[in-house]
C-alpha positions in Angstrom: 0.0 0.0 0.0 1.8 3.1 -1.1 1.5 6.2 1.2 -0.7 8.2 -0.3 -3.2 5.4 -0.3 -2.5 4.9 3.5 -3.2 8.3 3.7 -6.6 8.4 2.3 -7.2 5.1 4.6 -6.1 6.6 7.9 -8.2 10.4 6.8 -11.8 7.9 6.5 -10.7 5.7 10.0 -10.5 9.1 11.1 -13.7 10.3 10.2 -15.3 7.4 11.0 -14.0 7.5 14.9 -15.5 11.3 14.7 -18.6 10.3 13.7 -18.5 7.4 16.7 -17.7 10.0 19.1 -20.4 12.0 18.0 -23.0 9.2 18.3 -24.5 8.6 15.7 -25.2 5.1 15.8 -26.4 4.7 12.3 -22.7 6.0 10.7 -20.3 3.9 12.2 -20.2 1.1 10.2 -20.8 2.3 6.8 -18.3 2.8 4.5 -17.8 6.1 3.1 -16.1 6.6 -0.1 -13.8 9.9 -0.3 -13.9 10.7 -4.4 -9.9 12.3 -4.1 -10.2 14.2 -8.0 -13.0 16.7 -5.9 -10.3 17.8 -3.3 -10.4 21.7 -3.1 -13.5 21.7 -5.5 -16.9 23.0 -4.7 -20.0 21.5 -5.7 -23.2 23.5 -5.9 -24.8 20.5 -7.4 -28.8 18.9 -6.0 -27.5 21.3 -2.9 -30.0 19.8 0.2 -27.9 22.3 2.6 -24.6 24.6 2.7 -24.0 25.6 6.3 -21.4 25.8 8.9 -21.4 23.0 11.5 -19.0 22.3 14.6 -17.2 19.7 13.3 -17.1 17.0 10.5 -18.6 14.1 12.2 -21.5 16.8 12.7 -21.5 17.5 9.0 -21.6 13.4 8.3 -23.4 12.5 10.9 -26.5 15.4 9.2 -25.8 13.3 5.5 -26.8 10.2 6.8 -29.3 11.2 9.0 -31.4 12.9 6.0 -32.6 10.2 3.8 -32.3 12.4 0.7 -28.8 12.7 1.4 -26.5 10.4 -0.9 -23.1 12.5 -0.5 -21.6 15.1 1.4 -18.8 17.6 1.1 -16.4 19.4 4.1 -14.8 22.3 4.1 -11.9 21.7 6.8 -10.8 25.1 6.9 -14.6 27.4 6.6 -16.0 24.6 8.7 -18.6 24.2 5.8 -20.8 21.4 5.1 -22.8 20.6 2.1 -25.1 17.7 1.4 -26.0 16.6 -1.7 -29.0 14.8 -3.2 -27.1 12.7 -5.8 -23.8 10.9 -6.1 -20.8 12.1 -8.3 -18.0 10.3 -10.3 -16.1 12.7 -11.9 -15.6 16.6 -11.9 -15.3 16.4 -15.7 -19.0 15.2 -16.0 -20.2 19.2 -13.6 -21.5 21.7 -15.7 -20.9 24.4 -15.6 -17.3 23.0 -13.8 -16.8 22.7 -9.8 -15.5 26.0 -8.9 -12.0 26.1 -6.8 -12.4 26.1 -2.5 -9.1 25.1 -1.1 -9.8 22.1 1.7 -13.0 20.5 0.9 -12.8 16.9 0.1 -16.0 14.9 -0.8 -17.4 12.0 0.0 -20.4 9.6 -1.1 -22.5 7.3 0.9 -23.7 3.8 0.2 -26.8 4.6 -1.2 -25.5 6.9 -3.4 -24.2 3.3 -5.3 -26.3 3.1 -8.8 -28.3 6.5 -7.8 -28.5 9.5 -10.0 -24.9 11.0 -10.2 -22.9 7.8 -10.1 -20.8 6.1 -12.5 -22.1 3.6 -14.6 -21.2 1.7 -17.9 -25.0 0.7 -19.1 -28.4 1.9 -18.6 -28.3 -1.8 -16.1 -25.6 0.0 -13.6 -28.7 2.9 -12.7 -31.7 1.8 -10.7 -34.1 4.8 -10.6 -36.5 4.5 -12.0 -36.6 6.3 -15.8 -32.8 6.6 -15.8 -30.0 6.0 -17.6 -25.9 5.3 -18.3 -25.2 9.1 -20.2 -21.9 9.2 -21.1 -21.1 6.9 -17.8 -22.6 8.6 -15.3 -26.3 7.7 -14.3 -28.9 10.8 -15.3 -32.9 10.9 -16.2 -33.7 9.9 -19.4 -33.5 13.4 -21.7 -36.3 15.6 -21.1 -37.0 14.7 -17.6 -35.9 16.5 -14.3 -34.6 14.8 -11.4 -36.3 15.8 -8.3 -34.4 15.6 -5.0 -37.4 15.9 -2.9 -39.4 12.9 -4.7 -36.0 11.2 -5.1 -37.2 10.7 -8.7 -37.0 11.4 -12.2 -40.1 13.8 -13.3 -41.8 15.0 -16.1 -42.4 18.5 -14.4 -40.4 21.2 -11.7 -42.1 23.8 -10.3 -38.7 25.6 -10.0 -35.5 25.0 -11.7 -31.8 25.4 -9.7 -28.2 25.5 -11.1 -26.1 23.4 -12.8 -27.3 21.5 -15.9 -27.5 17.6 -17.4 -25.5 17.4 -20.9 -26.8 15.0 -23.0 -24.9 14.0 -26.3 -25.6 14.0 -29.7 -29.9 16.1 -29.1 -31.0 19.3 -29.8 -34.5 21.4 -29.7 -35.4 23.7 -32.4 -37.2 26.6 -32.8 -37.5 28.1 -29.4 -34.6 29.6 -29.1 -34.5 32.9 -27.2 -31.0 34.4 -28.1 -27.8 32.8 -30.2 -24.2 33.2 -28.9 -20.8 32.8 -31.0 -18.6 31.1 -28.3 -17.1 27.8 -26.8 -18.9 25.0 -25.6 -17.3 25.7 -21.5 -18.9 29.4 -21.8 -22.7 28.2 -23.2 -22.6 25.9 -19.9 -22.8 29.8 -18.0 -25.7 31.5 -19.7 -28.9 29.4 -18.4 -29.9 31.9 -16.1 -33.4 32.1 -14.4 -35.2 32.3 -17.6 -33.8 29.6 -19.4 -34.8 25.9 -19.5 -31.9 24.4 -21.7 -29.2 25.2 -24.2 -28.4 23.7 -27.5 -24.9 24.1 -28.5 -23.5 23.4 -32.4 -20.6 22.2 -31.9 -19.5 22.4 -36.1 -19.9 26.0 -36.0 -19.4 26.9 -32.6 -23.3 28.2 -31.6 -24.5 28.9 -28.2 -28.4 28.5 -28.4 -30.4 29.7 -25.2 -33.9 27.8 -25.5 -37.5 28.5 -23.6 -38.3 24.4 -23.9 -37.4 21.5 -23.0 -36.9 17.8 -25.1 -40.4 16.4 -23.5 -42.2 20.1 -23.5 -41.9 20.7 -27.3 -42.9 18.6 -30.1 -41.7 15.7 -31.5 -40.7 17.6 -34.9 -38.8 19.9 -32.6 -36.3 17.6 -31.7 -33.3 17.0 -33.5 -30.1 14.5 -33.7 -26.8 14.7 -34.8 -23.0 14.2 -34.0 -22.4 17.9 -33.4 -25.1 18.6 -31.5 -25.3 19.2 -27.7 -28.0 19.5 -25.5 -28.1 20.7 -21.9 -30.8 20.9 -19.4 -31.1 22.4 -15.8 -31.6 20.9 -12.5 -34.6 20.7 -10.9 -34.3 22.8 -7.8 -35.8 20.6 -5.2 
């Protein structure tokens, strides 16, 4: 076992004796799984909760007392705590990216195995219900919203929060609300509060800001091709 392993080893004992100490009776056998490429990343992800809390056991010990809650995120040195509805596999697969906070290290949960979030290599690997393997991580089919508080993929959200789901090789046409010349990274930033999803054209470059969605429009509004990208937001709760 090289050092660096032993490392990561000895930092999850550690957590776990916290999270003895702090009695919660439920946490001290479970395994937690520290995901090392989200060191000093943040996450703003299917946020349940960002507060401060006295401690990291506290901050677990909250995760896996909330049912809803498949991973959660510490911030050693702003004492911050963040739980998060889904699991994670790669920062790569966060759009827009994980922003930069120096100290926080996530981890997932058990039952964040196979959920929304996690990595997968076929639609088998995912087991909510009306999801899928997207480009190996497990999302809602495209078109549909996944809803932390129903812990379910939906066909409607009565409010929509950040971050978006990119799905490969789809497109909606003929509701777009403004057209952008730019990079692929910089379309991920302009779905503010009015937008429902983005198309982007990857053969010449075009940023498309769109008032539907792939189930809302109809089915001769919906397009495939190899160049074609289409995003859609989180459902906020």
């Amino acid at each position: 076992m090289t050092a660096f392993v032993m490392c990561k080893f000895v930092s999850v004992v550690s957590l776990l004796l916290q999270i003895h100490s702090y009695s919660c009776s439920r946490c001290e056998k479970t395994q937690l799984v520290p995901l090392a490429d989200f060191d000093n990343l943040f996450v703003n992800e299917h946020l349940l909760w960002n507060d401060q809390m006295d401690s990291v056991a506290a901050c677990i010990s909250r995760c896996f007392l909330d049912t809803r809650c498949r991973s959660v995120q510490v911030h050693g040195i702003t004492s911050g705590c963040t739980g998060h509805a889904t699991g994670f596999a790669s920062p790569t697969k966060i759009y827009p990216p994980a922003t930069a906070r120096e100290g926080s290290r996530l981890f997932l949960l058990p039952r964040a195995s196979h959920y929304i979030g996690s990595a997968c290599a076929s639609d088998g690997d995912c087991h909510v219900a009306t999801s899928v393997c997207n480009d190996g991580i497990c999302t809602c089919q495209i078109g549909y919203w996944f809803s932390s508080s129903q812990q379910a993929c939906v066909t409607e959200c009565s409010s929509l929060g950040p971050g978006l789901v990119r799905y490969n090789g789809h497109a909606i046409f003929g509701y777009d609300m403004a057209e952008h010349l730019m990079e692929e990274t910089s379309c991920q930033h302009l779905c503010n509060g009015t937008c429902s999803s983005l198309d982007y054209d990857e053969k010449r470059s075009r940023c498309y800001i769109n008032n539907g969605t792939y189930l809302s429009v109809d089915v001769a509004s919906r397009g495939e091709g190899d160049k074609w990208v289409y995003y859609q937001r989180n459902c906020a709760q």
